[in-house]
Biopython code that builds the backbone (N, CA, C, O; Angstrom):
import numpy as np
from Bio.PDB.StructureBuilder import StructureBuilder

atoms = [
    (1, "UNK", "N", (23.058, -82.203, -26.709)),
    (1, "UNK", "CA", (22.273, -83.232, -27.342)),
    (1, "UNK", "C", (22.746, -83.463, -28.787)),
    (1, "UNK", "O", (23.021, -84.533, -29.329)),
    (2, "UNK", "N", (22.774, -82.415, -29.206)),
    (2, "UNK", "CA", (23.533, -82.324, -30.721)),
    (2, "UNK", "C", (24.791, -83.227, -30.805)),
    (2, "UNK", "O", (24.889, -83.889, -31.838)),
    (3, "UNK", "N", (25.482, -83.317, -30.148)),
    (3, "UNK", "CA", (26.422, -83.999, -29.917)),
    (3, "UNK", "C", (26.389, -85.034, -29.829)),
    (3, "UNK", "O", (27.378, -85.652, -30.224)),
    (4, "UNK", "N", (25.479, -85.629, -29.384)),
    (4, "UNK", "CA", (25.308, -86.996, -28.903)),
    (4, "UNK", "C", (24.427, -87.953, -30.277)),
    (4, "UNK", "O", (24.423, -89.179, -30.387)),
    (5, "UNK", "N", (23.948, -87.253, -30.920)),
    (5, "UNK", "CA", (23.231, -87.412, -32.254)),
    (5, "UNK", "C", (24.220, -88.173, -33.148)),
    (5, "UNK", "O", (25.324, -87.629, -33.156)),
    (6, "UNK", "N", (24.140, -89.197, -33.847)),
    (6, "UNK", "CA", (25.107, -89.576, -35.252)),
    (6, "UNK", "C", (24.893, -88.701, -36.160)),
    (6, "UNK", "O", (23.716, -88.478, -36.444)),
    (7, "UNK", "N", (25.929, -87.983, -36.848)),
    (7, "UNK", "CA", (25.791, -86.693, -37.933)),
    (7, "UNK", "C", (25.408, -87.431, -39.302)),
    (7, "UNK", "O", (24.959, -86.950, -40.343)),
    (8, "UNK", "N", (25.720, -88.717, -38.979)),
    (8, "UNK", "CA", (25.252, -88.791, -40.518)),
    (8, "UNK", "C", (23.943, -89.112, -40.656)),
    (8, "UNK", "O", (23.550, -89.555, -41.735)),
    (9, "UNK", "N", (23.132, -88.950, -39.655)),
    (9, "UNK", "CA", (21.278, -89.262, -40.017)),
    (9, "UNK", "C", (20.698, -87.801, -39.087)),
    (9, "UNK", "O", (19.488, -87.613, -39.211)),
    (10, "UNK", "N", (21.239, -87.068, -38.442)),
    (10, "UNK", "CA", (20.849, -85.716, -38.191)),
    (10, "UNK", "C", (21.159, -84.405, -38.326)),
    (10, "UNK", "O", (22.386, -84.327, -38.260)),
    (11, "UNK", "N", (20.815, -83.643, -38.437)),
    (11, "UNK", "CA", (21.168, -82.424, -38.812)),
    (11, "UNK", "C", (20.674, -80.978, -38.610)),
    (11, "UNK", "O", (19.473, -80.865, -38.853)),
    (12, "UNK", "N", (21.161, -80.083, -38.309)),
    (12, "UNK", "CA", (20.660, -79.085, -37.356)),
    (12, "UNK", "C", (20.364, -78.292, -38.500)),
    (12, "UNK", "O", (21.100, -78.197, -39.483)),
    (13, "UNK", "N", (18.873, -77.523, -38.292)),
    (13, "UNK", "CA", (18.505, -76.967, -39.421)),
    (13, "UNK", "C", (17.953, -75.252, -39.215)),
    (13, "UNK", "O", (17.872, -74.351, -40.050)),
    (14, "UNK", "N", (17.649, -75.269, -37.827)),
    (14, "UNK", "CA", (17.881, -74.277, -37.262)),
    (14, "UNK", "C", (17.974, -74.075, -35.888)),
    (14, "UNK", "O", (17.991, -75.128, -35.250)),
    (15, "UNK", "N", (18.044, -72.974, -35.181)),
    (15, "UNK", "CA", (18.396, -72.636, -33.532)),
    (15, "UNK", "C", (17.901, -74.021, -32.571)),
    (15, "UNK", "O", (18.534, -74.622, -31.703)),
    (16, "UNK", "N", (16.367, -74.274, -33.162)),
    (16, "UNK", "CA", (15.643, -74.741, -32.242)),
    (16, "UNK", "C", (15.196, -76.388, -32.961)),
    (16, "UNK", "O", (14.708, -77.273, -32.258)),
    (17, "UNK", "N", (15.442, -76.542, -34.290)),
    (17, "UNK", "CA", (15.769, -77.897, -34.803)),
    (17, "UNK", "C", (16.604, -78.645, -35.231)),
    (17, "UNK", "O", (16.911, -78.566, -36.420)),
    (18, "UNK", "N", (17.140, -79.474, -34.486)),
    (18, "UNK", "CA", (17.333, -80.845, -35.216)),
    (18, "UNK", "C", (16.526, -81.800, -35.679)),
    (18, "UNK", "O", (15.596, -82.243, -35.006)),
    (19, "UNK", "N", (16.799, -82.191, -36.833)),
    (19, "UNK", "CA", (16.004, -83.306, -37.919)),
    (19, "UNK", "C", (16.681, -84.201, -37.949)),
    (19, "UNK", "O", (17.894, -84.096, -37.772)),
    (20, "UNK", "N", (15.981, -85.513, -38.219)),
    (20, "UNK", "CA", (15.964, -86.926, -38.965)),
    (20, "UNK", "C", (16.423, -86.992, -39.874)),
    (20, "UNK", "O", (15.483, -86.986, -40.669)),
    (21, "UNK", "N", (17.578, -87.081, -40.577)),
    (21, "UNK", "CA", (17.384, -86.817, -42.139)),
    (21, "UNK", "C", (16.890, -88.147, -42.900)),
    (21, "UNK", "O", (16.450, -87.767, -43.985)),
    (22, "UNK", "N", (16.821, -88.998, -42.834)),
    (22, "UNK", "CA", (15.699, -90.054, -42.997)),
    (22, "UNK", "C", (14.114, -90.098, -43.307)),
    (22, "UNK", "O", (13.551, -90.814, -44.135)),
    (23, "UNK", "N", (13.343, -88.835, -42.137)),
    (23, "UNK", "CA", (12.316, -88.596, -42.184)),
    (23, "UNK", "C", (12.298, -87.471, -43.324)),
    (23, "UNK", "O", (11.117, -87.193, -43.532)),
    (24, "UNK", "N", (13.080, -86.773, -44.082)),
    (24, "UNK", "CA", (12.932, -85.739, -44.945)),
    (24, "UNK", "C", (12.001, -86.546, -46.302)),
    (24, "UNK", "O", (12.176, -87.647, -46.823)),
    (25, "UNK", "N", (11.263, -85.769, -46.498)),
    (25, "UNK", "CA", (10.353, -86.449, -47.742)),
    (25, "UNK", "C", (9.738, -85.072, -48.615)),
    (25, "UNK", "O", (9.398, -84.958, -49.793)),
    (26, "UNK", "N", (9.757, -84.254, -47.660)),
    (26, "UNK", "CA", (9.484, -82.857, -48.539)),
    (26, "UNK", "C", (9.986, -81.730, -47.535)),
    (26, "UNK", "O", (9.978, -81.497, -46.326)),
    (27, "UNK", "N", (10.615, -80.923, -49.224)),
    (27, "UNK", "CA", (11.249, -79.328, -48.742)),
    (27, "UNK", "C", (10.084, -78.525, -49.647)),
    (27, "UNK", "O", (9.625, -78.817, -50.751)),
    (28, "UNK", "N", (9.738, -77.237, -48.623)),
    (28, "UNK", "CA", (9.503, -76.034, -49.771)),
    (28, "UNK", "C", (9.668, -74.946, -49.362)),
    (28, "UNK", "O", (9.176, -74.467, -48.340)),
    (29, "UNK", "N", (10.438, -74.401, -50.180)),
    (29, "UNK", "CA", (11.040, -73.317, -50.017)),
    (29, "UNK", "C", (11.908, -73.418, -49.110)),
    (29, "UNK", "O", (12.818, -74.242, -49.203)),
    (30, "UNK", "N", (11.777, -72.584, -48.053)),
    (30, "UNK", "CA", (13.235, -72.653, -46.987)),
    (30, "UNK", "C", (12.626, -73.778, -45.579)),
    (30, "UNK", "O", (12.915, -73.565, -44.402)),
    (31, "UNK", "N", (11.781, -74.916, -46.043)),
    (31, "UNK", "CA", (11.114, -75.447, -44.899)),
    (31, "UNK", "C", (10.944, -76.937, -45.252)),
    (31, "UNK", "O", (10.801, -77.440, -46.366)),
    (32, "UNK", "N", (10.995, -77.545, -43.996)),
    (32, "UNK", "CA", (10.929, -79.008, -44.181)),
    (32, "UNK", "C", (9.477, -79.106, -43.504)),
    (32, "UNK", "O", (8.977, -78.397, -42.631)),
    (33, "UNK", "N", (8.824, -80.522, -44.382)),
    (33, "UNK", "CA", (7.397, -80.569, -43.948)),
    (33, "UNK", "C", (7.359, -82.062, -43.569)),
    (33, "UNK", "O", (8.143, -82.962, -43.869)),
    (34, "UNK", "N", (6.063, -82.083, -42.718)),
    (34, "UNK", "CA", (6.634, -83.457, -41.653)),
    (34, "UNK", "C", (4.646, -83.198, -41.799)),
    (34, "UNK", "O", (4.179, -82.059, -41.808)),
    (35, "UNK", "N", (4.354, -83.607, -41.830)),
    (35, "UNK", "CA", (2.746, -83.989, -42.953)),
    (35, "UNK", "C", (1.962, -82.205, -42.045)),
    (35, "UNK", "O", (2.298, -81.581, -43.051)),
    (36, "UNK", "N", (1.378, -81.200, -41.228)),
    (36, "UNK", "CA", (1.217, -80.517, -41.544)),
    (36, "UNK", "C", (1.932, -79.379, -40.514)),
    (36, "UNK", "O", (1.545, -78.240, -40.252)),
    (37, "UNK", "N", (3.251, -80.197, -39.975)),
    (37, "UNK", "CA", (4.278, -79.153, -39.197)),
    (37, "UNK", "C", (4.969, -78.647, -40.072)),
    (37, "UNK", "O", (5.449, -79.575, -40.722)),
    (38, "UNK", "N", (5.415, -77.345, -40.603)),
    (38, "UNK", "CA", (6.692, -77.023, -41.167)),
    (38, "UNK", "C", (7.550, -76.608, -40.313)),
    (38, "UNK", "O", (7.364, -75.804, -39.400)),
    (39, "UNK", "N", (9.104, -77.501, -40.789)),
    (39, "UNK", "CA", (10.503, -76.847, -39.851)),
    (39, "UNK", "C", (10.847, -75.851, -40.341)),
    (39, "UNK", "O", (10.584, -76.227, -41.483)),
    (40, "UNK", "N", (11.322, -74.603, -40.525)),
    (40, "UNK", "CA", (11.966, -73.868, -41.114)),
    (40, "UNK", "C", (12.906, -73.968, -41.195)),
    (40, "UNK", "O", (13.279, -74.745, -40.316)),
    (41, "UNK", "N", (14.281, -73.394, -42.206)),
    (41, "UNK", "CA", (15.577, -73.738, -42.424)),
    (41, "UNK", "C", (16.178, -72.436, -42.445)),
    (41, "UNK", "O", (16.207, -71.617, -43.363)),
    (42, "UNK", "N", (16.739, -72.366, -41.076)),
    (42, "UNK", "CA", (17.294, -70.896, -40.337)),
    (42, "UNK", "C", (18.492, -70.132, -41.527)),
    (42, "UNK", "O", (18.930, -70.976, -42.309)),
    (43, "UNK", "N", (18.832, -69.265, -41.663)),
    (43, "UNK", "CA", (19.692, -68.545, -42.496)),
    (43, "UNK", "C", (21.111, -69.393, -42.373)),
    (43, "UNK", "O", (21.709, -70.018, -43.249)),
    (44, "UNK", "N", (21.458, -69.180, -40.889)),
    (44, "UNK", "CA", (22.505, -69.747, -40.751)),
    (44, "UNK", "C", (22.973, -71.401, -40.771)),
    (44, "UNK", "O", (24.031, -71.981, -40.528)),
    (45, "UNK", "N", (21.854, -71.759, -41.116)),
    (45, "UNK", "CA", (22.149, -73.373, -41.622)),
    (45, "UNK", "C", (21.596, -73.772, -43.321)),
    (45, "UNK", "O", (21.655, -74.823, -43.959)),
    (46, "UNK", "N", (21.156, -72.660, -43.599)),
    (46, "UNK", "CA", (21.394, -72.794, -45.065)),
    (46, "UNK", "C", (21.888, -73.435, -46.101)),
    (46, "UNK", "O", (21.345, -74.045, -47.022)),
    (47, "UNK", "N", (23.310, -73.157, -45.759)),
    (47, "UNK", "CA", (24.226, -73.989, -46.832)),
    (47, "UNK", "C", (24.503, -75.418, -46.825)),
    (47, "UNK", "O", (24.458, -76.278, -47.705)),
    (48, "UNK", "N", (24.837, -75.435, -45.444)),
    (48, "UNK", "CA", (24.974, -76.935, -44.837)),
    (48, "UNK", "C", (23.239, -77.969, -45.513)),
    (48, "UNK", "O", (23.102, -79.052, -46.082)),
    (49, "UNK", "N", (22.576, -77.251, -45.198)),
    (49, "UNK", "CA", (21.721, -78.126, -45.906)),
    (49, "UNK", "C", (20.747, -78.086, -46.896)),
    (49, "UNK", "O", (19.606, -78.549, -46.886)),
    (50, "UNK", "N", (21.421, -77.396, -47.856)),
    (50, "UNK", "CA", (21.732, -77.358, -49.499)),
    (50, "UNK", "C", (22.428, -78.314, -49.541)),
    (50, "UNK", "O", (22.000, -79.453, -49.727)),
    (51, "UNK", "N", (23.768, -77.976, -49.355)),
    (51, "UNK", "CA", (24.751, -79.070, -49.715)),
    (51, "UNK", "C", (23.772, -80.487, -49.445)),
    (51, "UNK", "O", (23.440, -81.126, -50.443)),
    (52, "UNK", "N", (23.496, -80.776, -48.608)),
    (52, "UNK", "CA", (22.761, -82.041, -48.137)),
    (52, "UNK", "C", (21.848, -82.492, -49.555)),
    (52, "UNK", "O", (21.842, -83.474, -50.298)),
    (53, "UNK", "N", (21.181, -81.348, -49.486)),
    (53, "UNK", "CA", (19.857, -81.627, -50.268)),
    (53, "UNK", "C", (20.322, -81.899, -51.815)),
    (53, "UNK", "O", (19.610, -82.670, -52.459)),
    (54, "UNK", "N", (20.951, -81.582, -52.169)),
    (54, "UNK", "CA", (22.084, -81.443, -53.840)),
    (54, "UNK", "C", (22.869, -82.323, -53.430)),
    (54, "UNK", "O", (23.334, -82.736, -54.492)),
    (55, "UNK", "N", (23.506, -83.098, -52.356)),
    (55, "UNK", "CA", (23.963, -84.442, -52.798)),
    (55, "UNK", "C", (22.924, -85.233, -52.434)),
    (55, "UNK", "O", (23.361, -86.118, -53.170)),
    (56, "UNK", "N", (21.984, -85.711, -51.991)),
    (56, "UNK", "CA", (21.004, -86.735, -51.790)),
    (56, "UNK", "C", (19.638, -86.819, -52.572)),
    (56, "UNK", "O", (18.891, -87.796, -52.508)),
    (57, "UNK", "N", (19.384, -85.638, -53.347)),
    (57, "UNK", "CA", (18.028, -85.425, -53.869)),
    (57, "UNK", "C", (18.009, -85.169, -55.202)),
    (57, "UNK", "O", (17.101, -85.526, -55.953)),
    (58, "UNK", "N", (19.244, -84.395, -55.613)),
    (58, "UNK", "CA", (19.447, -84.297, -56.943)),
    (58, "UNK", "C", (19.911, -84.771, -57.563)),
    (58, "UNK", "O", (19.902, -84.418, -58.743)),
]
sb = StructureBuilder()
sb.init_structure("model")
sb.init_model(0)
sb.init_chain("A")
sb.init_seg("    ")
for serial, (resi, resn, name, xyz) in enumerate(atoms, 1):
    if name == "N":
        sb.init_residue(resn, " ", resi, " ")
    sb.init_atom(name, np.array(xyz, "f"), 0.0, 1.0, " ", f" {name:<3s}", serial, name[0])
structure = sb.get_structure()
């Protein structure tokens, strides 16, 4: 499925999520909030979306 996704509006954030990156409107801490679900942001996708977040937010 991941695959089939356009990378430049999704992004795998951990094991069991892929995100919108469109729908991103709030991070805290290691978690994306979607009004009162939090995604968590797995260890191993970390960096990848830092990087994201420091070119689009900062």
């Amino acid at each position: 499925m991941e695959k089939k996704l356009p990378s430049e509006r999704f992004i795998r954030v951990h094991r069991s999520y892929i995100v919108n990156l469109d729908t991103i409107h709030t991070i805290e801490r290691n978690r994306i909030v979607f009004g009162d679900t939090r995604i968590p942001v797995g260890d191993q996708y970390k960096d990848k979306f830092q990087e994201y977040v420091e070119k689009n937010f900062l």
